[in-house]
Backbone atoms as SQL, in Angstrom:
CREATE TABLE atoms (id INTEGER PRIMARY KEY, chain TEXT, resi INTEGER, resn TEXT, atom TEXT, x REAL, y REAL, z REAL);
INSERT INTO atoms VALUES
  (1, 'A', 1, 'UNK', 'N', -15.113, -9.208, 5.763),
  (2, 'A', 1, 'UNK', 'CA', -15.148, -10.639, 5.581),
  (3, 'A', 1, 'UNK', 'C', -13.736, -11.116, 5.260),
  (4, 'A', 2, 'UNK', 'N', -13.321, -12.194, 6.234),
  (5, 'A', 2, 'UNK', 'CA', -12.117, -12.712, 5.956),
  (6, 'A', 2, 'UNK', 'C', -11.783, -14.064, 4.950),
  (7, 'A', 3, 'UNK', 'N', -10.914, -14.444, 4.323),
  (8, 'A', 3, 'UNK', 'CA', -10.653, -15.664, 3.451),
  (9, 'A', 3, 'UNK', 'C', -10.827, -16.854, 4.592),
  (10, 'A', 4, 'UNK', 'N', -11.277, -17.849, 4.504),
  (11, 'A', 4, 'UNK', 'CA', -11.321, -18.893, 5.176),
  (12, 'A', 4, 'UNK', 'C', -10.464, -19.360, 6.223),
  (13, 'A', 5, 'UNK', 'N', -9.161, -19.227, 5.125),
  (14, 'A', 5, 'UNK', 'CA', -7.446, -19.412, 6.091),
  (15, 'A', 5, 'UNK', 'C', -7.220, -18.460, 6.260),
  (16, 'A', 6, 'UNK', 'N', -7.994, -17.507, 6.807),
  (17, 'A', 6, 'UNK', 'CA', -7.633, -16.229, 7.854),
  (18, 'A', 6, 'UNK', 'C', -7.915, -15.776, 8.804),
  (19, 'A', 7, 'UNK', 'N', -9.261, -16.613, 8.865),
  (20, 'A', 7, 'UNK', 'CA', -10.089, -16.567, 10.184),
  (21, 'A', 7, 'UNK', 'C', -9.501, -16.711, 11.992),
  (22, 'A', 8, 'UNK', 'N', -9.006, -17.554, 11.693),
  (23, 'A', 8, 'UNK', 'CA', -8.379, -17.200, 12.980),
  (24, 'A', 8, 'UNK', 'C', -6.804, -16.768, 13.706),
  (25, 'A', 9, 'UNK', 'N', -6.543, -15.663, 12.131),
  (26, 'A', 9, 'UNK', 'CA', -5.775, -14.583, 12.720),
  (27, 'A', 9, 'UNK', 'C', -6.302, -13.546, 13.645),
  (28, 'A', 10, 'UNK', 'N', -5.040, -13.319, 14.578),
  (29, 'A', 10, 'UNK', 'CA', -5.265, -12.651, 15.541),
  (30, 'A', 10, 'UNK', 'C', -4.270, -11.272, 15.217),
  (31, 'A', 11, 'UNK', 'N', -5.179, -10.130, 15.779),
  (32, 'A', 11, 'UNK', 'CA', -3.883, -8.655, 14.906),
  (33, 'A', 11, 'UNK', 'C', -3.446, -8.423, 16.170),
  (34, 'A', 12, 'UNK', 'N', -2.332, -7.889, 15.620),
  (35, 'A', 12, 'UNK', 'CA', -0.757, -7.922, 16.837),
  (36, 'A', 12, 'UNK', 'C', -0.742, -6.599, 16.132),
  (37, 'A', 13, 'UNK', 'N', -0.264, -5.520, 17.469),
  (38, 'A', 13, 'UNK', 'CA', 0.158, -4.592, 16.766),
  (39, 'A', 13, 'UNK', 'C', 1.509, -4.292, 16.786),
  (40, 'A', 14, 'UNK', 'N', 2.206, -5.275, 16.701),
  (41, 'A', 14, 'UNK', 'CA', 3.527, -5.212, 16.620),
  (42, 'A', 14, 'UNK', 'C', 4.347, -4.775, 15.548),
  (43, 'A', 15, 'UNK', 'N', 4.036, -5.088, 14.284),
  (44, 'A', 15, 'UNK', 'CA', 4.335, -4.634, 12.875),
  (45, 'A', 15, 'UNK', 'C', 4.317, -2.894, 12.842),
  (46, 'A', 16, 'UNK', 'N', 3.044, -2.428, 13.892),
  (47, 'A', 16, 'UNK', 'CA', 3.036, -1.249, 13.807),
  (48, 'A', 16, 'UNK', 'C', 3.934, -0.475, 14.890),
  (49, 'A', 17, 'UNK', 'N', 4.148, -1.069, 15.226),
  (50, 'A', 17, 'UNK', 'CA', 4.881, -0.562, 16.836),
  (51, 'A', 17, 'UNK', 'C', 6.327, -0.477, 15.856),
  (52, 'A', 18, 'UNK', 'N', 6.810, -1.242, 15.239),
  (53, 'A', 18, 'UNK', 'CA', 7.985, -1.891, 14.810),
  (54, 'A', 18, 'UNK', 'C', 8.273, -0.534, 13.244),
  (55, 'A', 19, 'UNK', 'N', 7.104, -0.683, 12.949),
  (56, 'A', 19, 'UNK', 'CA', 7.476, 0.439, 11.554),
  (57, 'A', 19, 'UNK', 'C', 7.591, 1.943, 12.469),
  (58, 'A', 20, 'UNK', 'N', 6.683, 2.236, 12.964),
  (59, 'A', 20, 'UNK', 'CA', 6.938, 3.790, 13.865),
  (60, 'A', 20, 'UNK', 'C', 8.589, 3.774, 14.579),
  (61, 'A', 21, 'UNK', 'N', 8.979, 2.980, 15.063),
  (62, 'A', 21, 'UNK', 'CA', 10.320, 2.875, 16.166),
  (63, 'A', 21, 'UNK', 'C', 11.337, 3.150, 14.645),
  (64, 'A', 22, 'UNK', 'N', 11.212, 2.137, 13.566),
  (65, 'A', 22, 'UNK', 'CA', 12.180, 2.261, 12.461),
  (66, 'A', 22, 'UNK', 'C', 12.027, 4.081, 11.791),
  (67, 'A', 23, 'UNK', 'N', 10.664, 4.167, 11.955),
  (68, 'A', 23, 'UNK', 'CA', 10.685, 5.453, 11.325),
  (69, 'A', 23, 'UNK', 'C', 11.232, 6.824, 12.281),
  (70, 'A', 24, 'UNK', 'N', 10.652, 6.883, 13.618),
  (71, 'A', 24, 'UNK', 'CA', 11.494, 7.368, 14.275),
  (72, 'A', 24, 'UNK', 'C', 12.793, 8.311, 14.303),
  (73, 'A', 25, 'UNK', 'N', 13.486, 6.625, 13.994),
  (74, 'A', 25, 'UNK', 'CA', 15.329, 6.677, 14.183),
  (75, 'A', 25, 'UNK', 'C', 16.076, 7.596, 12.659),
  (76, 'A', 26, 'UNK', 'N', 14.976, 7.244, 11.651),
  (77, 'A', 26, 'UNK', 'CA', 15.527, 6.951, 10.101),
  (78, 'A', 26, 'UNK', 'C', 14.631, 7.739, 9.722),
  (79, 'A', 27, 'UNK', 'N', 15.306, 8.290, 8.846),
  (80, 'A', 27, 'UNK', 'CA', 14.522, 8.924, 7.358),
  (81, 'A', 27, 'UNK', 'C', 14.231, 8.640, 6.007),
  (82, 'A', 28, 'UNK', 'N', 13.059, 7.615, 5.807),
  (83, 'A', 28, 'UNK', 'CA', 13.126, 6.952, 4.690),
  (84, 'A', 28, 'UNK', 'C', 12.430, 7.605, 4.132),
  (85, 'A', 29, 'UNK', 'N', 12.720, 7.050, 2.605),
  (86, 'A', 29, 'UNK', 'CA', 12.371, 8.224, 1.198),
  (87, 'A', 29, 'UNK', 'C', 10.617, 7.653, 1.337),
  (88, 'A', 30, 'UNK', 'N', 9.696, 7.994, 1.845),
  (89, 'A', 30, 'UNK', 'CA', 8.486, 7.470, 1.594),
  (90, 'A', 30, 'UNK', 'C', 7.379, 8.401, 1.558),
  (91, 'A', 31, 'UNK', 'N', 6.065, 7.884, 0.966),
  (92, 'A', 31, 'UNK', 'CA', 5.455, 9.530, 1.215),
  (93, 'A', 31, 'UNK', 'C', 3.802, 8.241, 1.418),
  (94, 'A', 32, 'UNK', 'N', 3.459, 9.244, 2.153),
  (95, 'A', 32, 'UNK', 'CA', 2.198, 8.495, 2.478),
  (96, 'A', 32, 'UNK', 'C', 0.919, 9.656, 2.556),
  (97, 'A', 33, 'UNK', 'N', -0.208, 8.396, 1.776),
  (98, 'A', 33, 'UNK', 'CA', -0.833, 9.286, 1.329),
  (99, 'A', 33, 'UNK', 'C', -2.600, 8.581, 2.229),
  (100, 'A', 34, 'UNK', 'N', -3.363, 9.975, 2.641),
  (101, 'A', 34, 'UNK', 'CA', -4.237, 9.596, 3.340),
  (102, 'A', 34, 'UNK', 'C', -5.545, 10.380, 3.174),
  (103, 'A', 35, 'UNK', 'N', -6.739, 9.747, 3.330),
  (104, 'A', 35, 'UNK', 'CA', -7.965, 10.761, 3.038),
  (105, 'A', 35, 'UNK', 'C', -8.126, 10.961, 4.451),
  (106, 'A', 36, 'UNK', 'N', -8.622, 12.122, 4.350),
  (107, 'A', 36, 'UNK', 'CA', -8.957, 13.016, 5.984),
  (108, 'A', 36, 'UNK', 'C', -10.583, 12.195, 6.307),
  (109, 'A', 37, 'UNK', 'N', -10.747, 11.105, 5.611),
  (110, 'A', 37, 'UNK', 'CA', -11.925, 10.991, 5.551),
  (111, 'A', 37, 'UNK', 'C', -12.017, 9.376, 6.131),
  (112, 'A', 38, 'UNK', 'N', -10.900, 9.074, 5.719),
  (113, 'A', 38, 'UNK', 'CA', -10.633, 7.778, 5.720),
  (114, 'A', 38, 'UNK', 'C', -10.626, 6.442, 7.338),
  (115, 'A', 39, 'UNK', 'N', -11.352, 5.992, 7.408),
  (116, 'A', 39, 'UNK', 'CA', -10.994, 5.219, 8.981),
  (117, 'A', 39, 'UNK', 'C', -9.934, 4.273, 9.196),
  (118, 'A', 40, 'UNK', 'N', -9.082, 4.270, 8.089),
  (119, 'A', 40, 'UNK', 'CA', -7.835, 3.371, 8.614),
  (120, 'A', 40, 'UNK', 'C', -6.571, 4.767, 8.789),
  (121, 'A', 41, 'UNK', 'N', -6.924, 5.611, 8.496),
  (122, 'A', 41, 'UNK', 'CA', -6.140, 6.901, 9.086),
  (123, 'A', 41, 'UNK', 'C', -5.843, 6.834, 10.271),
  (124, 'A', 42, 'UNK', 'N', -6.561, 6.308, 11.161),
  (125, 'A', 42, 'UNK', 'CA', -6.453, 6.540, 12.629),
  (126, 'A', 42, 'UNK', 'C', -5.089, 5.320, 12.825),
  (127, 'A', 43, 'UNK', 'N', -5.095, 4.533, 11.931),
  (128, 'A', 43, 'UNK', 'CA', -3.615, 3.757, 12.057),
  (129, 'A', 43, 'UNK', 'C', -2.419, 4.159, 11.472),
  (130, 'A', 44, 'UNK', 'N', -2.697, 5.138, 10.792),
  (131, 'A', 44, 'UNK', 'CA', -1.329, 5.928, 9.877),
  (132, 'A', 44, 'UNK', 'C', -0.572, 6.270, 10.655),
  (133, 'A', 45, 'UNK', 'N', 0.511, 7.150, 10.096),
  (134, 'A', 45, 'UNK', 'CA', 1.824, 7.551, 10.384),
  (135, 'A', 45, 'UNK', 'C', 1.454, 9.691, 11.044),
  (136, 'A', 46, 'UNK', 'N', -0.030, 10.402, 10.000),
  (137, 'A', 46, 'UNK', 'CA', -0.452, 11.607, 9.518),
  (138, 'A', 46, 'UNK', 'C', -0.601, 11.985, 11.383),
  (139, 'A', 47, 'UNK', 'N', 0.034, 12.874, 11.416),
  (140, 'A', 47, 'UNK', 'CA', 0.345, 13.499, 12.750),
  (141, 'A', 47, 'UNK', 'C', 0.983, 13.494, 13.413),
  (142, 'A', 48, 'UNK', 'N', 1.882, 12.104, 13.266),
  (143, 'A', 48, 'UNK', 'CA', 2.597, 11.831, 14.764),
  (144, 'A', 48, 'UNK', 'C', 3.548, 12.488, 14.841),
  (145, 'A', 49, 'UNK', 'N', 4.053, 12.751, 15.938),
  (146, 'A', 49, 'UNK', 'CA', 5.566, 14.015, 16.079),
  (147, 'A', 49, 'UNK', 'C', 6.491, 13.675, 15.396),
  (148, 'A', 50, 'UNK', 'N', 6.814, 12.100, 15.143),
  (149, 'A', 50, 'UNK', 'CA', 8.029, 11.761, 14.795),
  (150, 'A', 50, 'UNK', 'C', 8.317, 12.431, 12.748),
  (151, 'A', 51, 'UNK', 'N', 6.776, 12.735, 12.742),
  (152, 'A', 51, 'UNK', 'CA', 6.877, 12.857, 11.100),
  (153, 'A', 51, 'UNK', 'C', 7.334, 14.531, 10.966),
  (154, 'A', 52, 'UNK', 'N', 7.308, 14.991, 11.861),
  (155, 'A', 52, 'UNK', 'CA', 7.785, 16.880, 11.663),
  (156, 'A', 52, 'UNK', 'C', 9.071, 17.059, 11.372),
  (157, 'A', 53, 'UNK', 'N', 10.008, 16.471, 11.620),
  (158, 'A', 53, 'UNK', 'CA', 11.318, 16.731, 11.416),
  (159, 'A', 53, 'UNK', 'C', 12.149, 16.139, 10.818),
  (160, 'A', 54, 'UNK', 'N', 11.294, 15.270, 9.504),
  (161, 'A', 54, 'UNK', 'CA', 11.874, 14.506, 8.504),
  (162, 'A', 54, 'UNK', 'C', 12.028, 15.193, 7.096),
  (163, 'A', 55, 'UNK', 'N', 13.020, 14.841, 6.597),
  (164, 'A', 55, 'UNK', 'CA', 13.397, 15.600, 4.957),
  (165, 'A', 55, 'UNK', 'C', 12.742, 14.699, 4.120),
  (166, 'A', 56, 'UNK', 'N', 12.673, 12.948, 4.696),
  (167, 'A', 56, 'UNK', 'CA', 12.404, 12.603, 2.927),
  (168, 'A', 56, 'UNK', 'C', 11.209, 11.667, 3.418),
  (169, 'A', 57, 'UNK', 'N', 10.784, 11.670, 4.718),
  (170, 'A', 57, 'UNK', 'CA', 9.240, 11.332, 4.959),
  (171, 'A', 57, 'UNK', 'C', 8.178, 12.439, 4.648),
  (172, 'A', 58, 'UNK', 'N', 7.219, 12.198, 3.989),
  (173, 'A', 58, 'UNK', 'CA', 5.924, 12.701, 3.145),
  (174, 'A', 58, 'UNK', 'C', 4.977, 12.237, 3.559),
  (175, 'A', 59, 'UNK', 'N', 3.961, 13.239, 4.492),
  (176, 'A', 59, 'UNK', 'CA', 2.999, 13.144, 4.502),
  (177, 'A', 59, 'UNK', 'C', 1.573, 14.468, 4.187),
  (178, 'A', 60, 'UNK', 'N', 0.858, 13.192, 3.187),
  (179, 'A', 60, 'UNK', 'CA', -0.111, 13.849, 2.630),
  (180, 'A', 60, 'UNK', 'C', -1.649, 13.893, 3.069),
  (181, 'A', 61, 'UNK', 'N', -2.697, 14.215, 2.816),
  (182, 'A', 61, 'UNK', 'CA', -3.878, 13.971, 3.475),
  (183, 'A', 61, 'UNK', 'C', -4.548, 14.971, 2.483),
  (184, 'A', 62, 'UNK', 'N', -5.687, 13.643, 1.882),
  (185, 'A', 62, 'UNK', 'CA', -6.639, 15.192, 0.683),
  (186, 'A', 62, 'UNK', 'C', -7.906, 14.928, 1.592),
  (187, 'A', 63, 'UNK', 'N', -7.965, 16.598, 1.260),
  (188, 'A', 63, 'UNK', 'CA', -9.237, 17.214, 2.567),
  (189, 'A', 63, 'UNK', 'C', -10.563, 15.965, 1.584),
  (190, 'A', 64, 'UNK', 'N', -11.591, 15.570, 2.326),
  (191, 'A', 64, 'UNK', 'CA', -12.634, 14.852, 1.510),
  (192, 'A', 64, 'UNK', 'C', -12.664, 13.507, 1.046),
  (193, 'A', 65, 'UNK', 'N', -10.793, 12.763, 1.388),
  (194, 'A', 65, 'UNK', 'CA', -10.762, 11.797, 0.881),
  (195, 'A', 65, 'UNK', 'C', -11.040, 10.651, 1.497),
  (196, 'A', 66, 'UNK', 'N', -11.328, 9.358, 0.790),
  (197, 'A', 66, 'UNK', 'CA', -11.283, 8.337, 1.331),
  (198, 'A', 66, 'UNK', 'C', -10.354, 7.212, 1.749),
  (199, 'A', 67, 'UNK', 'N', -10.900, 6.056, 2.081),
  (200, 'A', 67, 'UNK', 'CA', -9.731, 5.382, 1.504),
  (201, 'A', 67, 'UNK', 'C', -9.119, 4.949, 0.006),
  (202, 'A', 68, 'UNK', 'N', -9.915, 5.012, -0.722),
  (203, 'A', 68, 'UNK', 'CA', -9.686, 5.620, -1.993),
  (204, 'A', 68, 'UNK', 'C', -8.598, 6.828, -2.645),
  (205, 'A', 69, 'UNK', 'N', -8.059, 7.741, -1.779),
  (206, 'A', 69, 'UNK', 'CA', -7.460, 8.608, -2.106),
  (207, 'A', 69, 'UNK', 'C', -5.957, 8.389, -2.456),
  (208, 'A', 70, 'UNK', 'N', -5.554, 8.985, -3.512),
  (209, 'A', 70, 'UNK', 'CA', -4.630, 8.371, -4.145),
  (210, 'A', 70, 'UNK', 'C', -3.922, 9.645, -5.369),
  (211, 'A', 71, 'UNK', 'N', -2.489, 9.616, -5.577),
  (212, 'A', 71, 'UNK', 'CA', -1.770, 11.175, -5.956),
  (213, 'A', 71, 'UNK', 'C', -2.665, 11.973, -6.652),
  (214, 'A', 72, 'UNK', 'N', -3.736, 11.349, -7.537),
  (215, 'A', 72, 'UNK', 'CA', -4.580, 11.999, -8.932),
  (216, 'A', 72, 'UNK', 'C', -5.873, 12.526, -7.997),
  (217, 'A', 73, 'UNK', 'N', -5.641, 12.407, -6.820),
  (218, 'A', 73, 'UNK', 'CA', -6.947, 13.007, -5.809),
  (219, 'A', 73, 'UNK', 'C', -6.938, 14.309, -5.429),
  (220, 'A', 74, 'UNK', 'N', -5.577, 14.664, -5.412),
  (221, 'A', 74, 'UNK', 'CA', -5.354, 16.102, -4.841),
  (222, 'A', 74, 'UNK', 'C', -4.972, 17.183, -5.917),
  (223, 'A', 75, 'UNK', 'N', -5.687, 18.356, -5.324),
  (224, 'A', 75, 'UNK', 'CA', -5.542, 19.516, -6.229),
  (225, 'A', 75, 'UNK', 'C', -4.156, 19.410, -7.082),
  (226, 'A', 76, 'UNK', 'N', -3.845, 19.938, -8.468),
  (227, 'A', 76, 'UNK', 'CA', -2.891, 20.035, -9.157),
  (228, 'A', 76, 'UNK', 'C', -1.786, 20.572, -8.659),
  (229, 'A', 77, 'UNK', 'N', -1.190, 21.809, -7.439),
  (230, 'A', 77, 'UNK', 'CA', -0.023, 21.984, -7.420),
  (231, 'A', 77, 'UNK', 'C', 0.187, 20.728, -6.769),
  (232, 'A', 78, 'UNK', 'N', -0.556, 19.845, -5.634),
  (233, 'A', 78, 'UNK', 'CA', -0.151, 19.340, -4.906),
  (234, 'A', 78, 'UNK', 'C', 0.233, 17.488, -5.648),
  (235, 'A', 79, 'UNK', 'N', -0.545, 17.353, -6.166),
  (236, 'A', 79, 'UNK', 'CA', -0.027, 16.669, -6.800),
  (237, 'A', 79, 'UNK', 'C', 1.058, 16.364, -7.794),
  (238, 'A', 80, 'UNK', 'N', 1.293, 17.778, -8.365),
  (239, 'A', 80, 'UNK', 'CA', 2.513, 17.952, -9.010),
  (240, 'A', 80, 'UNK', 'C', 4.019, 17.874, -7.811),
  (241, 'A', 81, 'UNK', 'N', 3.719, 18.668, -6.767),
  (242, 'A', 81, 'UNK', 'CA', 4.850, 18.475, -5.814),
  (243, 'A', 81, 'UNK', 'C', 4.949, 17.418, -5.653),
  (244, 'A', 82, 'UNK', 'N', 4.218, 16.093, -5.629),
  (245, 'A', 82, 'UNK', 'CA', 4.517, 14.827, -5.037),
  (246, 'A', 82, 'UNK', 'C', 4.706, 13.810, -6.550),
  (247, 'A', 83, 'UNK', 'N', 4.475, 14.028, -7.573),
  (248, 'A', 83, 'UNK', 'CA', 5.025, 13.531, -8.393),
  (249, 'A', 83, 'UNK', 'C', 6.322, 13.612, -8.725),
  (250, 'A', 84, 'UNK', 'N', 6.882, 15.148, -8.621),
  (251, 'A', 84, 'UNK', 'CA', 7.935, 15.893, -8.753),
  (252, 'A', 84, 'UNK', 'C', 9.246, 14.617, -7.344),
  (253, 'A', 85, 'UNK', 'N', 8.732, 15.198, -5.847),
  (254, 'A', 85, 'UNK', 'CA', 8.992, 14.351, -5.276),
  (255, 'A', 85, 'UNK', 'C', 9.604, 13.302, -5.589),
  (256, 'A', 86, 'UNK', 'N', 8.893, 12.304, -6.492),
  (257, 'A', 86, 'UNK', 'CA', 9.129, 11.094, -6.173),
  (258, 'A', 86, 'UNK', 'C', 9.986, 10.467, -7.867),
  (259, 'A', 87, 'UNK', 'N', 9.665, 11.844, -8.516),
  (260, 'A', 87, 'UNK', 'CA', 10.427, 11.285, -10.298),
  (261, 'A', 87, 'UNK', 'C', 12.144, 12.042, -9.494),
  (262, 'A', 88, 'UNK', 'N', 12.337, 12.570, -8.734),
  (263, 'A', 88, 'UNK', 'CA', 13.776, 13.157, -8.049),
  (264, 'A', 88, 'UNK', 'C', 14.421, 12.082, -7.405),
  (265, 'A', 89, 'UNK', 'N', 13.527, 11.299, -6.605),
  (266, 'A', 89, 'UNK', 'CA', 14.018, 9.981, -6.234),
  (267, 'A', 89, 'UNK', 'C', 14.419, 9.227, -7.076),
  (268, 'A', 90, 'UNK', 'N', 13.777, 8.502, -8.449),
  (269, 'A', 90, 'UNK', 'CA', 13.987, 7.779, -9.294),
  (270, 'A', 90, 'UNK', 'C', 15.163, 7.987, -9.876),
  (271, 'A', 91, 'UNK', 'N', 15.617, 9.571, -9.868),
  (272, 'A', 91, 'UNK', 'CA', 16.881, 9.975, -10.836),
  (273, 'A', 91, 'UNK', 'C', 18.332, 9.796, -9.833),
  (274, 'A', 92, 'UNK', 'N', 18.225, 9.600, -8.487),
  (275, 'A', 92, 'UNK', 'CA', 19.261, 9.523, -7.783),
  (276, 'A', 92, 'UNK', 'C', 20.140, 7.952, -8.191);
C-alpha cells in the first residue's frame, strides 16, 4: 500500500542501473546485508560478478533470513567480522 502522493509513481530502474555502473568502476567502503530468504534480494547487489573482486565492498547473506535480517542475525564469528569491518572504517 502506497501513501496517497505516491500513487502515481512510476519505478524506473534507473537508480539501479546507475548504483551497479558506480559500483562497478569503484570500490566503496559498503557492506550489504541480505536474507537468503528475502524477495527484495533479487534486486541486490549478492552475486553479481562485479562484487568478486572488491576489497572494501561486503557482501553478506544469513542462510534463513528475511527481510528483516540485520548484523545481530548472523552467527557470532560472522558478525563479529562485520562489526570488526566496519569499527576499522570508523578509525581511518
Amino acid at each position: 500500500m502506497l501513501p496517497k502522493d505516491a500513487e502515481d509513481v512510476k519505478f524506473s530502474p534507473e537508480l539501479y542501473k546507475r548504483t551497479v555502473e558506480y559500483q562497478t568502476h569503484n570500490d566503496p567502503k559498503m557492506v550489504y546485508i541480505y536474507g537468503d530468504l528475502d524477495p527484495w534480494g533479487a534486486s541486490g547487489v549478492a552475486g553479481l560478478p562485479f562484487t568478486k573482486n572488491k576489497t572494501n565492498l561486503h557482501v553478506y547473506v544469513c542462510k534463513g533470513g528475511s527481510h528483516r535480517a540485520r548484523i545481530l542475525s548472523f552467527p557470532e564469528p560472522t558478525r563479529q567480522e562485520i562489526i570488526n569491518l566496519i569499527s576499522g572504517w570508523l578509525k581511518e
